[in-house]
N, C-alpha and C positions, 0 to 999 in steps of 0.2 A: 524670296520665292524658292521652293521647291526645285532640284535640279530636273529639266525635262525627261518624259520619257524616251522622247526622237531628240533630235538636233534640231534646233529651231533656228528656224533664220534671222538674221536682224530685225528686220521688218514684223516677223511674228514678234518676238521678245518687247516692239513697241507695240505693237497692237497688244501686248499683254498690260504693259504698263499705262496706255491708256484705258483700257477694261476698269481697270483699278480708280484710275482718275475720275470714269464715266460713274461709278460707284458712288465715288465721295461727292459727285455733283448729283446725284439723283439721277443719274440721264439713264433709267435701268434699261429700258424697251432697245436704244441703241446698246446697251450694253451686252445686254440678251443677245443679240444678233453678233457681236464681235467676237465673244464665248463661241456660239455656235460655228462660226467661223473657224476658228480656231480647229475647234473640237473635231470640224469636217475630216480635217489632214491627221491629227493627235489625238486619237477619242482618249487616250490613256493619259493628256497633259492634265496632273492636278490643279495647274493655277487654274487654267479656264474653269476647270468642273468645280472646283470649290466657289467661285465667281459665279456663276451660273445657277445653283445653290439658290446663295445667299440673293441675285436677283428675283431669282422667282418668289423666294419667299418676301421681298419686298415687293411685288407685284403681286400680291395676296391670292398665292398659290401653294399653299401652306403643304399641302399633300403632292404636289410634285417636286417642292422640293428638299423634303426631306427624304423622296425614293429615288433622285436625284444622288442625295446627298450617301445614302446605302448601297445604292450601285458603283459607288465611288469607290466606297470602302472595301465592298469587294472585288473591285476591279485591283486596286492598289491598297492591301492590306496591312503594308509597313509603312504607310505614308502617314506622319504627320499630322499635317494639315487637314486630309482627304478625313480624319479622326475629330480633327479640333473642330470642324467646319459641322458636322454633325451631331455634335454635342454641343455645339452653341444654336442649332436650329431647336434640338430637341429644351435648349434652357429657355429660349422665345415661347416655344410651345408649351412654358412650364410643365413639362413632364421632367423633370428635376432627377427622376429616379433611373431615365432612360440616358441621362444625361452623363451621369457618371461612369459607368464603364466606357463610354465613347471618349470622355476628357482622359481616362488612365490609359485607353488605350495611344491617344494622342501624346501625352506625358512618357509613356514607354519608349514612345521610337523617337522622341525629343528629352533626354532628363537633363539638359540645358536650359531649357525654357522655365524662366519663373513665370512668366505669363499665364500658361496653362496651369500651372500648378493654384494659382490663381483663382482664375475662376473655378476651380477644382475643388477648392476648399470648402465655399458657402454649400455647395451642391451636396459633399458629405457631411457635411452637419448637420441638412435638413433631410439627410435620409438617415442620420446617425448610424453613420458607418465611422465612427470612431477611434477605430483603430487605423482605421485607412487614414482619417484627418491628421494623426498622431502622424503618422510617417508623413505625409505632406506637410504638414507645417516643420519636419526636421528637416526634409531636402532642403525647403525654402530657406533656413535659418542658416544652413552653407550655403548656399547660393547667394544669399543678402544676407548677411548677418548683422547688419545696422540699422534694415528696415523694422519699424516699432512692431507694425500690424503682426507680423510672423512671431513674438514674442509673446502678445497676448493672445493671440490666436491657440498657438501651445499649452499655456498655461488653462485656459476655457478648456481646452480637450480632455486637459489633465485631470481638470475638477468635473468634466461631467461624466467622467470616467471610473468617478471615483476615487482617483490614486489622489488624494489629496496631498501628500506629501511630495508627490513629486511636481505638482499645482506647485507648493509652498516654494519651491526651491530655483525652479525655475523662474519664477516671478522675481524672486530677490535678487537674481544673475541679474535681473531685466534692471530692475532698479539702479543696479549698481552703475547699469549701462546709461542711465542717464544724468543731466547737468541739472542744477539745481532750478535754476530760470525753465525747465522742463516742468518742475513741480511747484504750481505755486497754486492760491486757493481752490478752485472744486480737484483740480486736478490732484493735489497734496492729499485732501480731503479724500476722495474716493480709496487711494492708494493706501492709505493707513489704514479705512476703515477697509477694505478689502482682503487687507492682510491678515486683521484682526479678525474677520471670518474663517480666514484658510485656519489660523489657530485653533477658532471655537470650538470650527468643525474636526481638526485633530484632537481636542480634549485637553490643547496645551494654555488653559485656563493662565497662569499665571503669566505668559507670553502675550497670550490675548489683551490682558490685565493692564497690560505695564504699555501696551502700544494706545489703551484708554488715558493712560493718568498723564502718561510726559508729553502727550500731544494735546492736551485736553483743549488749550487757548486756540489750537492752530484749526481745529477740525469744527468744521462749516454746519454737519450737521446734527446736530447736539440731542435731535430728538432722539434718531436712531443711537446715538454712540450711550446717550444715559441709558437706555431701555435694555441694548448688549451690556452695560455695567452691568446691569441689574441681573441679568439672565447668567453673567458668569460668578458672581458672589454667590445666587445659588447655589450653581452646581459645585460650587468649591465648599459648601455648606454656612458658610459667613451669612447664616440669618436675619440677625440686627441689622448689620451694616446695607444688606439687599432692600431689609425693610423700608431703609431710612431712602436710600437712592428711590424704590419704588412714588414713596410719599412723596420725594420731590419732582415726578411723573405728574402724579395724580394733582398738585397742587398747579400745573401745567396744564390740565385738562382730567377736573376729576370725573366727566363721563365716559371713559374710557376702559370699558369691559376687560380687555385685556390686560390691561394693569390691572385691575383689582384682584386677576385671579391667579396675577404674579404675585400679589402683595397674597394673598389668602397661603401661598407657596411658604413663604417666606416666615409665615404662625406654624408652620406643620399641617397645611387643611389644604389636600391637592385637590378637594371635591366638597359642597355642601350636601350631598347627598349622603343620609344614614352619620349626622355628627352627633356626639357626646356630648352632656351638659356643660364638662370643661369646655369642648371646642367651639360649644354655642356663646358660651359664658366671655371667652376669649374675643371672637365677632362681635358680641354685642357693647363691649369695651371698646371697640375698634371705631365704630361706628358711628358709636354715641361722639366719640374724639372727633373722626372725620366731618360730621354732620353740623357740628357745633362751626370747625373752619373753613366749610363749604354750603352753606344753610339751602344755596337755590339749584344743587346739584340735585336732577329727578332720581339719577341711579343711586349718588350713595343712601338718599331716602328708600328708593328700591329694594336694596337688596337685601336688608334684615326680614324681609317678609319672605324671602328666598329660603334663609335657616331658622327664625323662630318657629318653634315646636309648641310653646305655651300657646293656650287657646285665647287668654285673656291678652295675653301681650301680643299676640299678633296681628286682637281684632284692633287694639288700642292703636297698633302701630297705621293699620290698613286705612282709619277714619282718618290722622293724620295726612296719612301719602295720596288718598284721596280726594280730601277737603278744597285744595288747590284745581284742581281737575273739574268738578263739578262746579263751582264756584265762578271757576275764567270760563266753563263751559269747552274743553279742549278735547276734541275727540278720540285722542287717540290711548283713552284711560283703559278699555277692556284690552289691545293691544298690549299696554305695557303690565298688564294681569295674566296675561294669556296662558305664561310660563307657569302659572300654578294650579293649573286647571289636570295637572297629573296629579294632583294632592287629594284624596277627596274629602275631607278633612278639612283641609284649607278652602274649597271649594261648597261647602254647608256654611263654614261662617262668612263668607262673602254674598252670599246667597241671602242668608240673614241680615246681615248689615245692610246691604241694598235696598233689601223690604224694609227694615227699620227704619233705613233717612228717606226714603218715598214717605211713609207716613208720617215722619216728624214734619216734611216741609209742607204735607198739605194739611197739616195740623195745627202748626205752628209756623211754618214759612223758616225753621232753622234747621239746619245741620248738626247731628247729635256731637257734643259733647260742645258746643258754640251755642255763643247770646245772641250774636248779629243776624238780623233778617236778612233772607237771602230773597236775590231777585226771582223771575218767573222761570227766568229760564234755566234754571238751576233743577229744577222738577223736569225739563225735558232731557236735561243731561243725566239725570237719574233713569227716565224709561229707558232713556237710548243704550245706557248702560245694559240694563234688566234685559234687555231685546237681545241681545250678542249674547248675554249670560245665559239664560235659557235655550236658548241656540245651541250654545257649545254644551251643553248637557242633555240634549237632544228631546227637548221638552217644547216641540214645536209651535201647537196652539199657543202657548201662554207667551211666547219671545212674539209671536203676531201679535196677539192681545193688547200686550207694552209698545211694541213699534206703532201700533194704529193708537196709539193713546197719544203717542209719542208726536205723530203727525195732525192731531187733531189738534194738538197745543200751540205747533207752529208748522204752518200747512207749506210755506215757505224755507223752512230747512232743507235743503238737498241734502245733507249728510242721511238725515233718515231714509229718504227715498233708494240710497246706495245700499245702508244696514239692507232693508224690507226686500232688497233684488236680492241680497245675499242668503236670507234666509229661505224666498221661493227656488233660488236653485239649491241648494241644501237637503232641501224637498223632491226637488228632482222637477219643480213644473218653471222648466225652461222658461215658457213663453211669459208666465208672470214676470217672470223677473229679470226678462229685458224690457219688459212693460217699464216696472219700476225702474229699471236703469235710464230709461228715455226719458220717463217725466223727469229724473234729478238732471241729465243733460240740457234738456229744455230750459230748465230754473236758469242757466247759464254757458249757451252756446259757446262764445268763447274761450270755454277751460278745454284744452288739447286733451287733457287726462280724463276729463267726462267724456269725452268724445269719440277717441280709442278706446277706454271699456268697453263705453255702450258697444261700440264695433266688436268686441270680445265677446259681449253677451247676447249680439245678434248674431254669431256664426253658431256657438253655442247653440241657439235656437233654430239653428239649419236654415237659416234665412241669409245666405254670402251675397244675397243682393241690396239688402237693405245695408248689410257692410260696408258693402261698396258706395254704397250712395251718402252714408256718415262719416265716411274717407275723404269724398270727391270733396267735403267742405273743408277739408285743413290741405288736400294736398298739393303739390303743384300743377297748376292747371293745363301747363303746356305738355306734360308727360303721362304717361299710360299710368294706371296703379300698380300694375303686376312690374313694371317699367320703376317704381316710385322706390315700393315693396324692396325691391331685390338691390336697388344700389343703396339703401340705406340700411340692409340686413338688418329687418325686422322680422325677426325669425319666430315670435310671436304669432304673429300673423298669418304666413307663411305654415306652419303649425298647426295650427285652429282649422286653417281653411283649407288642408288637406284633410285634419277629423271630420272636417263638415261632410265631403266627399267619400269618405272611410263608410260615415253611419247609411251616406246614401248608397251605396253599394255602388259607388263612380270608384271603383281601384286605380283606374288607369290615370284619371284624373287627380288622383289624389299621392299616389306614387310620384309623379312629376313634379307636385309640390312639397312634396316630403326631399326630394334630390335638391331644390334649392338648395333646404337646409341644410344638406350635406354640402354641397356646393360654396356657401359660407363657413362655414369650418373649415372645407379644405383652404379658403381665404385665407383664413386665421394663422394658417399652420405657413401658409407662402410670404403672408409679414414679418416672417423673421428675417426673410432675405434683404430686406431695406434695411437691418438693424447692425449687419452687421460692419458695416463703414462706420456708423455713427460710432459705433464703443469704442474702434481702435483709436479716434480721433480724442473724444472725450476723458476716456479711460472709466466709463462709469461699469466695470466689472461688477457689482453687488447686484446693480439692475436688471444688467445683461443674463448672468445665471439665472439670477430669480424668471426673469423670464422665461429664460430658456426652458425650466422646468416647468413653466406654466403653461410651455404649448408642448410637453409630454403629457399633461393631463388635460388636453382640450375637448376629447373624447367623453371624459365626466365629468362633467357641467351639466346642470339640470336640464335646461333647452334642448340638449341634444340626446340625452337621455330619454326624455320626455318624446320627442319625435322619432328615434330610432325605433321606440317598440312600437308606434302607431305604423313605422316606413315596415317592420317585417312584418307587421299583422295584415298589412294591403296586400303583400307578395303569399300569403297564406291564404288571404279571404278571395285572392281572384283566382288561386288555385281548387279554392273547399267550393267556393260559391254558397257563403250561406245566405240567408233571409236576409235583406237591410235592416239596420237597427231604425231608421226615421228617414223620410223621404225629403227631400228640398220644398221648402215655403215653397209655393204657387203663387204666391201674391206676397210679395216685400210691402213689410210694415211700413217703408220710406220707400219716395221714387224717388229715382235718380233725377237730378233738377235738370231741366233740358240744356242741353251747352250752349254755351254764347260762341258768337260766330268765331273769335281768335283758337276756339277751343276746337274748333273743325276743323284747322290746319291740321298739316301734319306732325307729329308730332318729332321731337328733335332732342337728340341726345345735346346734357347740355358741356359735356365736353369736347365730346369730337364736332359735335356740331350736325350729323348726319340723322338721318331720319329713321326712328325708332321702327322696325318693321314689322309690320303687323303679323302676329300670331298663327300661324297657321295648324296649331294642333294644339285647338282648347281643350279638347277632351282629352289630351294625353295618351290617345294610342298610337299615333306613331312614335312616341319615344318608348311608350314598352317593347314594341315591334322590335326597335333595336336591339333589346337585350336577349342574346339569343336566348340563359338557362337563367329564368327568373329565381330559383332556389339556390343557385351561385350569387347573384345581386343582392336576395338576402344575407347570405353566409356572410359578404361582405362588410354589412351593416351591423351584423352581431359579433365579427372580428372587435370592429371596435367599443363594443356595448361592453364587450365580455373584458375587457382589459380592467383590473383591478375594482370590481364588483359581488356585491354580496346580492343583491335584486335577483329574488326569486325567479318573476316573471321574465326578465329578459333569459335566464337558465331553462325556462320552461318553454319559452318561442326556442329558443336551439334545438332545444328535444325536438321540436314540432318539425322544424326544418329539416336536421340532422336526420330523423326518421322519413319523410319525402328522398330523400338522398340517399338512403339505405346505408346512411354513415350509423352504423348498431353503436361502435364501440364508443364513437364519439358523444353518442345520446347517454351511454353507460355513466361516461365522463359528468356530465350534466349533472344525472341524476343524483350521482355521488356528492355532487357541487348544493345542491338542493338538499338533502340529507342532513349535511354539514350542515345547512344554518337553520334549518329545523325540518327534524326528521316527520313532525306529525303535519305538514303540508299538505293540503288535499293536490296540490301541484302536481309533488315528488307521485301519490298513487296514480292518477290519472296517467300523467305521461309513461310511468311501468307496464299500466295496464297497454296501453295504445301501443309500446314498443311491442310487447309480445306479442299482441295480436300480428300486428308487421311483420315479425319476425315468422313466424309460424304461416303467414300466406306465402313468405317469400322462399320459392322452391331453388334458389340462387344461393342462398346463405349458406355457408361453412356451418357444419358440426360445431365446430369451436365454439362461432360468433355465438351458435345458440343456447350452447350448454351455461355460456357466458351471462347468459341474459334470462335463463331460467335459473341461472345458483344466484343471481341480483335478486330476482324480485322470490324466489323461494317457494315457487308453484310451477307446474308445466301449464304447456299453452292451450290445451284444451279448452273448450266451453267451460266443461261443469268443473274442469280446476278453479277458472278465475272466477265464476260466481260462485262456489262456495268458498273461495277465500274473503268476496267481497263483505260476508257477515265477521267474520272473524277477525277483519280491517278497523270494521262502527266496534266489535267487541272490547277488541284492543286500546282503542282508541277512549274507552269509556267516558268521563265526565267531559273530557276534552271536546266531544264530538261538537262540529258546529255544523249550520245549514248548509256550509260550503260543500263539506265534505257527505254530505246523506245527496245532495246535487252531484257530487262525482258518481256514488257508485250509483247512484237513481239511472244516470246518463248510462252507464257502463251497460246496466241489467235491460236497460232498453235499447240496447245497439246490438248487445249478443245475443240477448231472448227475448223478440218481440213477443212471448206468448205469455211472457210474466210481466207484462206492462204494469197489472196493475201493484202490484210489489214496488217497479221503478217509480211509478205515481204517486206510490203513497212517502216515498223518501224521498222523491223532487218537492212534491209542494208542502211539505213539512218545513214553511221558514220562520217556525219560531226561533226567536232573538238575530235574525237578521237584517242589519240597519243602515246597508252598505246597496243604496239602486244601481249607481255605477257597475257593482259586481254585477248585480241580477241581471242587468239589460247585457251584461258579456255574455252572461247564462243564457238567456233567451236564445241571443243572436244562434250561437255554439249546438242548443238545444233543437234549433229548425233543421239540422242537418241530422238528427237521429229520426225525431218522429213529429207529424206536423199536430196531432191530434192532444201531446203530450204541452207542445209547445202553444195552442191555444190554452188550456188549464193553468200552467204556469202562469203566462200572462195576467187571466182574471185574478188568480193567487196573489201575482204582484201587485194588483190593482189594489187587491182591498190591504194589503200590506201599508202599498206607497200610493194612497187614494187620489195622491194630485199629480205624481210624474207622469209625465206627458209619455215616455214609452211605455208601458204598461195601460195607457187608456185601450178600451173596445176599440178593434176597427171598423171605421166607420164603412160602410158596404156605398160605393158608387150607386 
């Protein structure tokens, strides 16, 4: 205990120590009251106040007492405790980043205490305060210099630090520090192979090398430690010898992509892309070898179609790799083609060969360059193919044509019903093809996978009720869905049925579902806190980095990628209010099945055991409510978007924000960002344009900011500046120009000079060779917020464009 601020009296000093006791029994309510007892005579004694604390926050009074815990602090600012006690309320509360100055400051007026230093450690790692961890795990290592944890804790610091070498050095003191009976299999294991990393990653190849060979018997995991052989033979250039290690990979597992493109390493061919007749020459040796002592490997069959160049040898190769596929009837044959559909070259004779074995089998019932009769459904495996192919070449009539051929042959196939959904949304007509996705669900209620799609391609279709109701059948029955949803971070879902909410012009609503998904991430990022006990005990360091680096990059990951630009377009569209892109189903394609009576109870979480509370803000405005500056809440979302990305669009929602925020220079920044990864982006013009306009209403702005922003875009801000720059932009831009971009300035000339609409008219619904609905309905939407008149023409335009996307139909008049 803390020494008192008064004299305490005997009797106090046991009422303190029972306090304590009342603690460890749970008895909080009596404990509360013996604290305040105390407190009456001593409001300054830190035992009671730190006591009192930690009760209330076990009497689930989360906010009193941690202001408890603050008034503490600065009641008694050199106190210890009065520190530690506050920063272990704030680690409860995982606010983790609050946490840490409150533990240094506890650590400060205590640096005797390993304890604190302690819990101090996990907390700067997960805020990667690095430097700080570095000096805590060195106190700790004088203070205990026999405990394991403080050794490898050091060394982790070292390497994600960077300093590899002083990772390397400290580690090997660590080693030294142990007994052999310390290192015995995974344990031995991890530590060689760990060491042999610190090497790789110094470039001390032959070090690396030697801790492979002389351990080779002892080391547990043989996959990882042959695959490092192989990775440092390269870079020490030992070709052959990489080769031969690679082959004994691949003879282990020869579908394994990334060996083969170690072993292609290892010929001199770091890319199949743009090879020479030798290098093709050299592959095609390879392969033929490979193929002959691996004959039912798909990939290394695969991948000569990846580099043969010859037209005859590659059709030769293609009816071969094939022949197998249609034959067993295995669907996933346009899949493993897929990759060559950037060829177009390659893409004509597959094209051709497809139509050549359709007409051999209903000619002949065989497959070209084969005598054996093939069965019936060998012919459906061939439409189904042709359906996908013409699909992905954007030749829509004729991929429908083949898929209904396809389903007239065997009306019982779900696989075609799944193709034929994917083609109507391709097309942009939603509501077909969840049609189609249901009838293949129906074929086979019980598949989880048809089931969830369908759920996919019913929110897709703006229908989250029929969603809900293809849920209620797989989920569990005693808990809510949104209840279901969120403890099994199905952020899929979560996702979709905020876009569902986005098109319907529900922001509030759909905001709230977009913060899940942030809410899961931030999960992601608070797991590492469980991992770090586990390593110091295991010793599995190769893991443990490898992770660690994995949740620096949890930010880009497609999911959350994909969600952050829908989570800042809601905080822009509740700010713009443009037109809704599609309004909510009226009538759900499925009802929800009526609950059976166990299903009307209340609903009950199933670990604590307590009852799920009912919702009280479906619509999600009272959690906007809360956010005081909604274009701070975005900035927030695009911090993390913008951390190691080339994604135009998320550069281009910054601008949007940035300019709300009259952040000029920041937008400057953007634009520059945009520039760099292609300068003729209709993006980069548009947001120029929209700055300057800002900038020139805004009678606040610095001289500087604007001289700054008129030498960027290389016009002043006037009207008749930026449209006469805007011909000089299509001029420049010449062959290049695409619909996108005759849509920016079309938009531009109709927001600054309503009087030349029809100028802007005639460059908005100009979309020849635009094949992108997705963009157009962004257009639309974007488009209602300059002129309503503009944005009816568009529409029809889009219609006869995209004649079956459900956004683009006539609106139907009430």
């Amino acid at each position: 205990m803390a020494p008192p601020s008064k004299e305490l009296t005997n009797k106090e000093i046991t009422q303190i120590k029972g306090i304590s006791k009342l603690f460890d029994d749970k008895k909080y309510s009596k404990g509360l009251k013996e604290c305040n007892a105390i407190l009456k005579n001593h409001p300054e004694n830190p035992d009671a106040s730190c006591f009192k604390s930690l009760i209330l926050y076990n009497l689930e009074q989360p906010y009193e007492a941690r202001e408890n815990a603050i008034k503490t602090t600065k009641t008694l600012p050199t106190n210890s405790m009065a520190w530690h006690t506050l920063g272990y309320i704030y680690k409860l509360d995982k606010n983790y980043l609050e946490a840490v100055p409150a533990f240094k400051n506890a650590s400060k007026f205590n640096k005797e205490s390993p304890q604190i230093l302690k819990e101090l450690a996990p907390l700067q790692l997960y805020a990667r305060d690095l430097e700080g961890l570095k000096e805590t795990y060195a106190t700790l290592l004088k203070l205990q210099p026999a405990h394991k944890s403080h050794w490898t804790g050091l060394v982790t610091t070292y390497h994600l630090m960077g300093q590899t070498k002083s990772a390397l050095s400290v580690f090997e003191r660590y080693l030294d520090t142990l007994e052999d009976k310390d290192l015995v299999g995974v344990k031995k294991t991890e530590t060689l192979l760990y060491r042999c990393m610190l090497h790789y990653e110094l470039e001390e190849y032959d070090q690396a090398l030697d801790i492979l060979v002389k351990n080779e018997k002892s080391i547990i995991d043989k996959l990882w430690a042959m695959s490092k052989h192989g990775d440092i033979l390269l870079k020490k250039g030992e070709l052959s010898a990489a080769e031969a290690k690679f082959k004994e990979l691949i003879k282990l597992n020869p579908d394994d992509l990334n060996v083969h493109k170690k072993l292609w390493e290892s010929k001199n061919i770091k890319s199949l892309d743009n090879l020479g007749d030798e290098e093709i020459s050299t592959l095609d040796s390879l392969y033929k070898e490979l193929n002959s002592l691996y004959p039912k490997s798909l990939l290394i069959q695969k991948i000569p179609l990846l580099f043969l160049k010859d037209k005859e040898q590659f059709k030769e190769h293609a009816v071969l790799y094939t022949k197998n596929f249609l034959s067993k009837g295995i669907p996933s044959l346009f899949n493993n083609l897929k990759c060559l559909y950037n060829n177009k070259e390659k893409v004509e004779i597959l094209s051709q060969l497809f139509l050549d074995q359709l007409k051999s089998l209903k000619e002949k019932q065989q497959l070209l360059g084969s005598d054996e009769k093939e069965s019936p459904s060998t012919v459906l495996w061939c439409l189904y193919y042709l359906a996908q192919h013409f699909d992905r070449i954007k030749d829509y009539s004729t991929s429908l044509s083949y898929i209904n051929q396809a389903i007239e042959h065997t009306p019982t196939c779900l696989d075609l019903y799944v193709v034929k959904a994917k083609l109507y949304k391709h097309q942009g007509d939603l509501q077909k093809a969840y049609e189609e996705y249901d009838r293949a669900r129906n074929l086979d209620l019980a598949d989880r996978y048809l089931n969830t799609k369908c759920a996919l391609y019913a929110l897709r279709n703006n229908d989250p009720e029929t969603a809900e109701a293809i849920f209620s059948l797989i989920k569990d029955e005693t808990q809510t869905l949104l209840f279901n949803i969120q403890e099994f971070q199905c952020i899929w879902y979560e996702r979709e049925l905020g876009k569902t909410y986005l098109r319907a012009g529900d922001n509030a609503r759909a905001i709230k579902l977009f913060n899940l998904v942030d809410k899961n991430h931030l999960e992601f990022l608070e797991d590492q806190m469980d991992f770090h006990n586990h390593i110091n005990k295991k010793l599995t360091m190769r893991a443990y980095i490898e992770f660690l680096r994995w949740e620096d990059q949890v930010y880009q990951n497609k999911p959350y990628i994909a969600t952050g630009k829908a989570h800042v377009k809601a905080y822009l569209n509740h700010q713009n209010k443009p037109e809704p892109m599609a309004p909510l189903k009226k009538v759900p394609a499925i009802k929800k099945p009526a609950p059976k009576p166990a299903q009307l109870e209340p609903k009950k979480d199933p670990v604590t055991g307590l009852t799920i509370p009912e919702d009280d803000d479906l619509n999600g405005k009272k959690f906007l409510a809360k956010q005081v500056n909604l274009m701070d809440s975005a900035q927030l979302i695009l911090d993390n978007l913008l951390k190691n990305t080339d994604d135009i669009e998320i550069y281009s929602l910054a601008c949007q924000v940035n300019t709300y925020q009259k952040k000029y220079l920041l937008v400057l920044k953007s634009l520059a960002k945009i520039k760099s990864i292609n300068e003729n982006s209709p993006c980069y013009y548009e947001n120029l344009v929209n700055l300057i306009i800002k900038v020139s209403e805004d009678k606040e702005v610095s001289a500087i900011v604007k001289a700054a922003v008129e030498k960027q875009a290389g016009f002043t801000s006037d009207v008749d500046s930026i449209l006469a720059n805007n011909q000089t932009y299509l001029e420049k831009l010449g062959n290049n120009v695409t619909a996108q971009h005759r849509f920016v300035v079309g938009k531009i000339i109709a927001k600054l000079s309503p009087s030349s609409l029809d100028k802007a008219s005639e460059l908005i619904l100009n979309v020849q060779g635009e094949t992108n609905w997705k963009q157009c309905a962004d257009n639309l939407q974007s488009l209602s917020l300059v002129s309503t008149e503009l944005t009816s023409k568009y529409r029809e335009k889009l219609h006869e464009q995209f004649p079956i996307a459900n956004y683009f139909q006539p609106k139907v008049e009430n």
